[in-house]
Every structure is written in C-alpha cells, then in structure tokens.
KOLRO-660936 format. One record per residue (C-alpha): residue in three letters; x, y, z. Coordinates in steps of 0.05 Angstrom, whole numbers, plus 5000, padded with zeros to 4 digits. Last residue first. Layout:
KOLRO-660936
[ala,[X,Y,Z]];
...
end
This chain:
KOLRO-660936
[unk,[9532,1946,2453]];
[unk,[9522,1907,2396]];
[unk,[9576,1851,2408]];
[unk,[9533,1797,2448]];
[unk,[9466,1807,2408]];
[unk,[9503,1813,2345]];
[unk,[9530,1740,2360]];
[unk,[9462,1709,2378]];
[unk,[9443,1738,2312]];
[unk,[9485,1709,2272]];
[unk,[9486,1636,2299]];
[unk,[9406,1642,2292]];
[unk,[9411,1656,2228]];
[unk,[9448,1586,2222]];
[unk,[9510,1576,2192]];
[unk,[9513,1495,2182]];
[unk,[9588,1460,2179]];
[unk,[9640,1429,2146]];
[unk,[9610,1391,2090]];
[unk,[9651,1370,2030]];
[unk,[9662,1398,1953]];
[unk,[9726,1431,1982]];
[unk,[9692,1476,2031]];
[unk,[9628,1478,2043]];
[unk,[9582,1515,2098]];
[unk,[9509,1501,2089]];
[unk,[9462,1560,2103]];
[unk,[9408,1566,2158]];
[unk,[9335,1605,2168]];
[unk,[9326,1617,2094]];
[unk,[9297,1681,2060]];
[unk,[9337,1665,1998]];
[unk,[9357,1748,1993]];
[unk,[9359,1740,2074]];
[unk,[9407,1687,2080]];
[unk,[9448,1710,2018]];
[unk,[9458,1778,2050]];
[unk,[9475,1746,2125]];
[unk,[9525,1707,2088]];
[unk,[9549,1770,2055]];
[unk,[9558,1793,2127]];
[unk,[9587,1733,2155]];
[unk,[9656,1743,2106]];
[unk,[9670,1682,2076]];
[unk,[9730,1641,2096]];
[unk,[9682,1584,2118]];
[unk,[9647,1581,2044]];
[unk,[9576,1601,2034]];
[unk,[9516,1558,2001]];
[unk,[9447,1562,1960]];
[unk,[9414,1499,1953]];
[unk,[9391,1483,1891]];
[unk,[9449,1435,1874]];
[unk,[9443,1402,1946]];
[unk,[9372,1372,1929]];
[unk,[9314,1412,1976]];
[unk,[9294,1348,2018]];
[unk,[9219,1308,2006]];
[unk,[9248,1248,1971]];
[unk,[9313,1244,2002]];
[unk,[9292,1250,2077]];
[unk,[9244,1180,2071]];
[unk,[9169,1180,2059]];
[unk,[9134,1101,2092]];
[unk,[9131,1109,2157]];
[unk,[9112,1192,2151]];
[unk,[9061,1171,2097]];
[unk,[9005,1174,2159]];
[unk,[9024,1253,2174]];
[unk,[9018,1275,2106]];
[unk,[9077,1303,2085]];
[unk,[9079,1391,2070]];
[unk,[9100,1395,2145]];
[unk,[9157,1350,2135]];
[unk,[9190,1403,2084]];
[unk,[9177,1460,2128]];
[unk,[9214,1424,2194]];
[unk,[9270,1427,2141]];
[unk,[9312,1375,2097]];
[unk,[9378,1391,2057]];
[unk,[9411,1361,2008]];
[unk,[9457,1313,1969]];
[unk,[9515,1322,2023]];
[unk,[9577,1274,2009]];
[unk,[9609,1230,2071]];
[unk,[9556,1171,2053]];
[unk,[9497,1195,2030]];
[unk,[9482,1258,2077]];
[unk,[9425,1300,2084]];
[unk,[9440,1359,2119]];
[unk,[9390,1375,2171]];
[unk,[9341,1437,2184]];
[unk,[9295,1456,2247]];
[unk,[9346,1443,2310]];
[unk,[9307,1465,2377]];
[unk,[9319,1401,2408]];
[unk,[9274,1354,2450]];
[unk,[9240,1315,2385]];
[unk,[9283,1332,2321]];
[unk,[9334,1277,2309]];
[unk,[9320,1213,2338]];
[unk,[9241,1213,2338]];
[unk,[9217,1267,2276]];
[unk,[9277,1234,2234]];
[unk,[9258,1168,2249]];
[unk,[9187,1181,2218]];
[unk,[9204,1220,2172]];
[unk,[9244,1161,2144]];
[unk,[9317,1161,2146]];
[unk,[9352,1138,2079]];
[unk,[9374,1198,2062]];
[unk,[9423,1196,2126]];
[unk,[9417,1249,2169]];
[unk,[9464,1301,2191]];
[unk,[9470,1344,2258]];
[unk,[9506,1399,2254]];
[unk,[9576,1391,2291]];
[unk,[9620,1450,2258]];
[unk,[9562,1509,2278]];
[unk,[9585,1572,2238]];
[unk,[9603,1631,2273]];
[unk,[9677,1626,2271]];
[unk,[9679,1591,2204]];
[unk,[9642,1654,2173]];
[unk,[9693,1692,2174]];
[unk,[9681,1760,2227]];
[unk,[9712,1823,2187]];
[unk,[9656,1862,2181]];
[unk,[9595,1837,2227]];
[unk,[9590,1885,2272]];
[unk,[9599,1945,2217]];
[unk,[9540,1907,2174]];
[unk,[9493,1904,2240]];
[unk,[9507,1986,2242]];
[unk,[9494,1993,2172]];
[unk,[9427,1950,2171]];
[unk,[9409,1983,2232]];
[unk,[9414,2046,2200]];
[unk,[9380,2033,2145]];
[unk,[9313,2004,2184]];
[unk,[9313,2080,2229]];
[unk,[9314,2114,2157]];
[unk,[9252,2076,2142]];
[unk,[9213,2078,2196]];
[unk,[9224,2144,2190]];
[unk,[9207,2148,2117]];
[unk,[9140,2101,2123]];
[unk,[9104,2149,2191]];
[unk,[9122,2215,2141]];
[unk,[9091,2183,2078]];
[unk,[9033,2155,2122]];
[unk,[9025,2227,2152]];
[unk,[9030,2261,2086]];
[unk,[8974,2208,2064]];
[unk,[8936,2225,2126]];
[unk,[8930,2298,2111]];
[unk,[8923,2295,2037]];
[unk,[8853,2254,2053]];
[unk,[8843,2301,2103]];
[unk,[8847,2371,2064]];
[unk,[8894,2415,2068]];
[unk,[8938,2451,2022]];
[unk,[9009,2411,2008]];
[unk,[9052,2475,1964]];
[unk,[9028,2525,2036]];
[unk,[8997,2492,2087]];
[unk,[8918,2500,2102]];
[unk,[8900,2476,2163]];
[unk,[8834,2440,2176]];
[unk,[8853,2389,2229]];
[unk,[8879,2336,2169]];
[unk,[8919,2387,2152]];
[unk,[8947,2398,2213]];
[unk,[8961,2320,2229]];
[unk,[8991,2325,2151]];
[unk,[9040,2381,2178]];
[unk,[9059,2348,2241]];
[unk,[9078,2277,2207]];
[unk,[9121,2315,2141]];
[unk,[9158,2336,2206]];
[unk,[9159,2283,2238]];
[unk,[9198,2244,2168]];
[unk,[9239,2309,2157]];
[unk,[9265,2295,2233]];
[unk,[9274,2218,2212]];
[unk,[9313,2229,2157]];
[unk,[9361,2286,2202]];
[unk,[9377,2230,2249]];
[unk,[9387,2179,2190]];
[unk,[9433,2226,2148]];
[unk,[9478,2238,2218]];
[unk,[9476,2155,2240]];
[unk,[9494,2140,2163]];
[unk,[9555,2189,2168]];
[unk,[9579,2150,2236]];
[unk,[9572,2088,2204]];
[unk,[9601,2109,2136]];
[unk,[9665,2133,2181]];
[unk,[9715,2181,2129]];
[unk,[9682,2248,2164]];
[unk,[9673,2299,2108]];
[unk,[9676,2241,2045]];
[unk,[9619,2200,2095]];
[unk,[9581,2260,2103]];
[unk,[9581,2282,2030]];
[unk,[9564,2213,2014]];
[unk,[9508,2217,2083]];
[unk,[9478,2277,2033]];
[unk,[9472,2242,1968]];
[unk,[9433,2183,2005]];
[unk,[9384,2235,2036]];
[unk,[9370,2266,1974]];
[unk,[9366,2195,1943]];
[unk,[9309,2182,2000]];
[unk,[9337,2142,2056]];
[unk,[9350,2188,2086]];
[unk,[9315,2255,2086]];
[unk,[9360,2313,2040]];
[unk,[9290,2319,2001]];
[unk,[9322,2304,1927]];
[unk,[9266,2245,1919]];
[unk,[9221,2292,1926]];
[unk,[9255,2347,1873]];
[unk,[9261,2285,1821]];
[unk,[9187,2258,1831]];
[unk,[9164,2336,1826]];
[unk,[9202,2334,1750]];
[unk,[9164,2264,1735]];
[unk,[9098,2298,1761]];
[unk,[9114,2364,1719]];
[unk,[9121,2327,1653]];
[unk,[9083,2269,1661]];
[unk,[9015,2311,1656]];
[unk,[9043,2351,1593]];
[unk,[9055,2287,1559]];
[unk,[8983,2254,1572]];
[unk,[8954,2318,1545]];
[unk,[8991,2321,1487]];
[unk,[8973,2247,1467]];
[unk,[8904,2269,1488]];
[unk,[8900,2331,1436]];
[unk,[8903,2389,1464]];
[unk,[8853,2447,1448]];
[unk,[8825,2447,1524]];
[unk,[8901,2466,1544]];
[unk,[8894,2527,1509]];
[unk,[8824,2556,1534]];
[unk,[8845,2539,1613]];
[unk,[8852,2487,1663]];
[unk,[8909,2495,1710]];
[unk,[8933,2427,1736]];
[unk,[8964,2412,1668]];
[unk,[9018,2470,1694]];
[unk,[9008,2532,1653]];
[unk,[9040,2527,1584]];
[unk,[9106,2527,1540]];
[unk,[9096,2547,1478]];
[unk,[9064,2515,1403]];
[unk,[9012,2494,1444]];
[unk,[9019,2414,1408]];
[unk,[9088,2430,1416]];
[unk,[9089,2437,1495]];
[unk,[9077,2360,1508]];
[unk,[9147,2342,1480]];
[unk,[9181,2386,1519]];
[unk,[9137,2375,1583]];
[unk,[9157,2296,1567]];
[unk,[9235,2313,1553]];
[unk,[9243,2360,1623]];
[unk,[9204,2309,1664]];
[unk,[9238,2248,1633]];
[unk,[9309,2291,1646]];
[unk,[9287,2309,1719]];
[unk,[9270,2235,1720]];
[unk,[9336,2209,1703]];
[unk,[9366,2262,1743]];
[unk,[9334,2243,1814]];
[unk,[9352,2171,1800]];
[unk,[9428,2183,1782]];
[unk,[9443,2221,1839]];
[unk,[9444,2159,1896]];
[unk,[9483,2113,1853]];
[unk,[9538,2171,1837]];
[unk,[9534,2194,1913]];
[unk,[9542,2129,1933]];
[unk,[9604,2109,1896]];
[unk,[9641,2180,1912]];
[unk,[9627,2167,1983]];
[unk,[9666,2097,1974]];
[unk,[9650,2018,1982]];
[unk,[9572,2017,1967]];
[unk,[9533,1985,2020]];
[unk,[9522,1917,1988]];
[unk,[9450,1890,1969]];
[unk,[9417,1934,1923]];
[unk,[9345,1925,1931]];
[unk,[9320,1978,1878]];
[unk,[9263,2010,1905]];
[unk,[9199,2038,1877]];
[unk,[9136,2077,1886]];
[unk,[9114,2082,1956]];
[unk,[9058,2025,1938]];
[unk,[9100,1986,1911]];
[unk,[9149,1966,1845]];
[unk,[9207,1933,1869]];
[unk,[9279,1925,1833]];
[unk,[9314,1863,1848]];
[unk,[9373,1830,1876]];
[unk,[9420,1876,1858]];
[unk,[9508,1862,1861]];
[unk,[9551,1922,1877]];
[unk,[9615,1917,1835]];
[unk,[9603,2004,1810]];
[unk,[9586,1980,1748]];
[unk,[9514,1942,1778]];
[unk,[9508,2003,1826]];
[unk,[9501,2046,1752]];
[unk,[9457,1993,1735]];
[unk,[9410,1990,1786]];
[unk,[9400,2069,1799]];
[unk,[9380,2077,1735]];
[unk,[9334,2019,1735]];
[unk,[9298,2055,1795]];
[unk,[9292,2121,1756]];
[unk,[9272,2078,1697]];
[unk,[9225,2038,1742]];
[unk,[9179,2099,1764]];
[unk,[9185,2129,1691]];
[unk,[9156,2069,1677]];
[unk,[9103,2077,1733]];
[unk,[9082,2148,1698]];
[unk,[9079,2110,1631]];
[unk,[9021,2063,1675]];
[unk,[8991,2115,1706]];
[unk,[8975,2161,1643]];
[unk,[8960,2104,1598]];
[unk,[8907,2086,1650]];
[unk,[8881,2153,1654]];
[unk,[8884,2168,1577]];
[unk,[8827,2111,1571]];
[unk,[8794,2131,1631]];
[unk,[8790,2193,1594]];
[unk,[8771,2168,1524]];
[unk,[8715,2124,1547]];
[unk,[8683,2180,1593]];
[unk,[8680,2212,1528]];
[unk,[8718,2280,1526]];
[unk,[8676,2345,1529]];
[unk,[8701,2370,1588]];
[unk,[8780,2364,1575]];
[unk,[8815,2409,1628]];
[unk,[8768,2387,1688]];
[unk,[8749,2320,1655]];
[unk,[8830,2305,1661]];
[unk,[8841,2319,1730]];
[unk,[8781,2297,1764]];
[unk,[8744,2226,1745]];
[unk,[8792,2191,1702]];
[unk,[8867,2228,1736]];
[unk,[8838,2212,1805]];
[unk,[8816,2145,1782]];
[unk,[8879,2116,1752]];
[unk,[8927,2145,1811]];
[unk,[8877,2110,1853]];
[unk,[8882,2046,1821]];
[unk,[8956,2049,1813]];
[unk,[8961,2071,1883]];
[unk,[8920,2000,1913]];
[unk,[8961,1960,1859]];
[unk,[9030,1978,1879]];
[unk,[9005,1947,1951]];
[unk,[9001,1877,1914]];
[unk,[9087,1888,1911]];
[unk,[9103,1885,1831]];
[unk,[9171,1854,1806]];
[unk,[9231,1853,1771]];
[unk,[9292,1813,1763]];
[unk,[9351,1844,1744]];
[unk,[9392,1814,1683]];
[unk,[9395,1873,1644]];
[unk,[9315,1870,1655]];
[unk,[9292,1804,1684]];
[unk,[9214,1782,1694]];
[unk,[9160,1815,1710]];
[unk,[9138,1781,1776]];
[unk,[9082,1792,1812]];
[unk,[9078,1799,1889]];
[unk,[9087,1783,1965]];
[unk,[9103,1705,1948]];
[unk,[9110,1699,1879]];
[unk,[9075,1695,1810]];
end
C-alpha cells in the first residue's frame, strides 16, 4: 500500500500501481456488463455465470489498459527517457514518463505505440471471439440468434474486441494530451523545430476538443440525442467529466513544458541556497525548535556530524515526536539517514532537480558535491525563480 493507491509491484522494472478512483469505474464497468450487456445477449445465463464473465471481462479489459500503457513505457524506456510509474485510474491509465522526449521522431514513436497495441488486442480478441460463429458478427452490443449460441469464453472475447479497438480510435482524437494529441504536436514540433511553441498549438486545439466533448454532454444531458454518444444524462455528465479532465489536462502539459523551457540550462548551483542552516545530531528537538526554527520560515536541516552530512530532519519528522520527549529525542534519531535521501549535484540541470523533487514529493534536496555538503535546493528556490523569469 501507498499514499493515493495500491501498489502492484515492478514490471520491466516499472513500478505499478492502482489510484482508489480506478476502483469506482471498475465497479461500474463490472455491473453494467452483469446486469445489462451480457443478460441482454445471454438470457438464460445464471446470475452466477454473468457476474462471473463480468468481472473477467473488466479486469482483461484493464490489462489491455496497462499493455497499451506498458507499451508506451518501454519504448520511452529505449528511447533514454526514464518512467516513474505506470497508473491505473479512473480515466484509465498513464504512464508517468518524466523527460519530454528529445526529438519529434521520439514522441511520435512513444505517442503511436499505445493506440496500436490496442488496435492489435482489439483486432486479435474479435479474431479470436469470431470462431466460436464460425464468421465475423454484429457488434456484442447487438443481441441476436448467433451471438446467444456463444459460449462465455467467446463472449468475453467478442466484448474486448470492439472496446479495445474504440480505446485505440479515442486515444487517436488529435486532443492533447491524448496519444492523438501527442502524435500531432510531433508533427508540429518536426514542422516548426520549437517543442514549446508546438506544445502551445496541440494544447490550444486539446482544450477546444475538451469544450467541445463539454457542449455535447450538456446537450445530452438536456435531452439531445447526438449521433455515435446518444443521450441520456448519465452519458451526458460523463462526456462532460471527460471533456472538464482533458482540458484541464492539456492546460497542466503545457505548463510543465513552458516551466521546463525556463528552467533549461540554469545549474543547479545558481539556484541552490550555499548557507543552509545545519544542525548537529546531537541537538535535541528541543534546541532545534528554539535556535533553529522559531522566527524563520526554514522547515528542513542537514544534520551534520562533524563536516560530513548523515541526514536530514524536517518540521514533519518533529511532528511525529511527542511533545514531552522533545528534551530528551535528539536530530539523529528521528532524521531521514543521508543514504535514503535522494540528492542532486551543483552542475545539474534545475529541471531534473525539479523531476526528482516532485517524483520524491519533497519540499528541498541536498546539493553534494565530492561526498560533502554544499548547499540545500529548495522548491521554494525554484519557484521563486520561475516567478521572476515567466513573463
């Protein structure tokens, strides 16, 4: 378990997990296929047996979910772009790649290779699912005498098929930062050589497919029928969520891009602070809370034995301390220990500190150089200096 989520574990070395939100659509993905999709074609299944396909239905449909993610993973993971993790949620999934990639040709490989893993699940599932008909059939939506003959394991297959192949088409939507959208600002990029500029085009055009995907669930919601979406309210305010999620989403990218441009270039050394304040591990809580955090806005200190730095202690760390121990606990029993601390050098570029502040989800970073202290990069440091060049 984790903060936010479950996690899975580590696939090729990526670790995997499962936002609480993915729950809320598994369930309902579960009961629509248990109490309307699958009695409609099969009426004289066991309630048993359908809830029983359901759930195998949802779950190989969330698979196909994380191979399109995975695929996206590992083909960033050869292209020198490092992932943190792939997430499972309530949107379906992400893959939380942490580095813009470094060419158009490098994005538009990343981007593609979702979309075609599940147009090739789609294409093998429906494939699969066909030979218990002996043909190709009618969409799984569209009960008949045929599909009633199927077994379940057919079933399940021919209800895959067409949902992994409308997965690939979705994600193709030219609205960044879906893949389609991704594919599109490589094209950009290649046409105009400035990623920035390219990103502020695909994000525009993102967040006009986002209102628009806003107006037409409002009018369903209000009665109208829309042709492929129907109406309906329910369908109405999901279309709305999905639009209200995508331009929030393409607006987030872009700022990412645009604080990434800022920062390009800047060493960490020049945004750094060089006179933290350190605290010897001897220091109660006590004499830390007096003489080093009372009438300053500092919330983290490098604990120091001698002129080496064997950790770090935050305003978190004291909180967890009962407030009558605070005589008696010193710095070096309640401080993160140097080795787990995660660090950046002073030629480093601010930006991948920025990525390692927010992957640890940390306020400040040590800087070392040489084995030895030289400094503490705050997120505060960062921000103050994207504040005074973002105009």
């Amino acid at each position: 378990m984790f903060k936010g989520g479950i996690e899975l574990g580590r696939i090729f070395g990526i670790r995997t997990t499962i936002d609480w939100s993915w729950l809320l659509i598994f369930l309902l993905v579960t009961w629509n296929l248990a109490m309307s999709v699958f009695p409609a074609i099969h009426p004289d299944w066991s309630t048993g047996l359908n809830w029983l396909v359901s759930i195998a239905a949802s779950l190989l449909f969330f698979l196909s979910v994380y191979a399109h993610e995975l695929a996206h993973s590992l083909v960033a993971v050869a292209q020198g772009l490092p992932v943190r993790q792939i997430t499972l949620h309530l949107f379906g999934g992400v893959s939380n790649i942490e580095r813009e990639p470094s060419s158009p040709r490098s994005e538009f490989f990343i981007s593609i290779v979702g979309p075609l893993t599940s147009l090739i699940l789609g294409v093998l599932f429906f494939v699969l699912g066909s030979t218990g008909l002996g043909r190709f059939p009618l969409p799984i939506r569209a009960p008949g005498p045929a599909l009633e003959q199927l077994d379940p394991i057919s079933t399940l297959l021919l209800w895959l098929g067409p949902i992994n192949i409308i997965l690939a088409i979705f994600n193709m939507i030219p609205g960044f930062p879906l893949d389609g959208g991704r594919v599109l600002r490589s094209i950009l990029w290649a046409i105009t050589n400035d990623l920035r500029k390219a990103t502020r085009w695909a994000s525009r055009i993102g967040q006009a497919i986002a209102w628009l995907f806003i107006v037409v669930g409002i009018s369903m919601v209000f009665g109208i029928r829309v042709p492929f979406f129907g109406t309906g309210a329910f369908s109405g305010l999901w279309l709305v969520f999905i639009g209200w999620f995508l331009n929030s989403a393409a607006i987030q990218a872009y700022q990412q891009v645009v604080v990434q441009d800022i920062l390009e270039g800047i060493p960490v050394s020049r945004l750094m602070r060089p006179d933290a304040p350190t605290v010897p591990a001897h220091t109660t809580i006590s004499q830390l809370m007096d003489n080093y955090i009372l009438g300053t806005d500092e919330h983290a200190f490098p604990v120091m034995e001698g002129d080496r730095m064997v950790g770090l202690v935050t305003l978190d760390d004291i909180r967890r301390v009962r407030r009558e121990e605070w005589d008696r606990v010193t710095t070096a029993q309640i401080m993160t220990p140097a080795e787990k601390l995660e660090v950046v050098r002073p030629g480093e570029e601010s930006a991948e500190a920025l990525n390692k502040l927010v992957a640890n989800d940390v306020r400040q970073l040590p800087v070392i150089q040489d084995g030895r202290l030289v400094g503490l990069l705050r997120r505060t440091d960062i921000l103050r200096w994207l504040q005074t060049h973002s105009a």
